[in-house]
Steps between C-alpha positions, in 0.01 A plus 500: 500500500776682678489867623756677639465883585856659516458799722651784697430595855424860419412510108127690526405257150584171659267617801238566231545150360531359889121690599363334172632168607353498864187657351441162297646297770751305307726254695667372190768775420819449645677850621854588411669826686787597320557744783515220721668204323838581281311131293249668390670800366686249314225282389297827366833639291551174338172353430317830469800677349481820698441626850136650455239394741275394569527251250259147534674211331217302365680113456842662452370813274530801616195767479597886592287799622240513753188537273557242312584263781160622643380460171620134504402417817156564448470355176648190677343460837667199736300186440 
């Protein structure tokens, strides 16, 4: 499975969603700053088909809103 966490350096939610991944100690989520990287901006808008983060792209798919990324995460713990 692929993971992909599209981010922003100063977004308070995808800090929220950051904390929860360090917290569980996953290595297997790729980061994506679209403050950072002008590819990822344009990655997010045309896969996910707007600019909200943080946004985890589960295989391709995008999944919106910090909750239920948590939610996600939890419910799907790294093997």
């Amino acid at each position: 499975m692929k993971l992909e966490l599209f981010i922003g350096t100063t977004c308070p939610y995808c800090h929220m969603v950051q904390k929860e991944i360090e917290k569980e100690g996953r290595t297997d989520i790729e980061f994506c700053n679209i403050d950072t990287s002008d590819a990822h901006m344009k990655r997010l808008v045309e896969v996910g088909g707007k600019e909200q983060i943080p946004c985890l792209f589960i295989d391709g798919k995008p999944l919106y809103e910090s909750r239920d990324i948590v939610k996600w995460l939890r419910a799907n713990p790294q093997s």
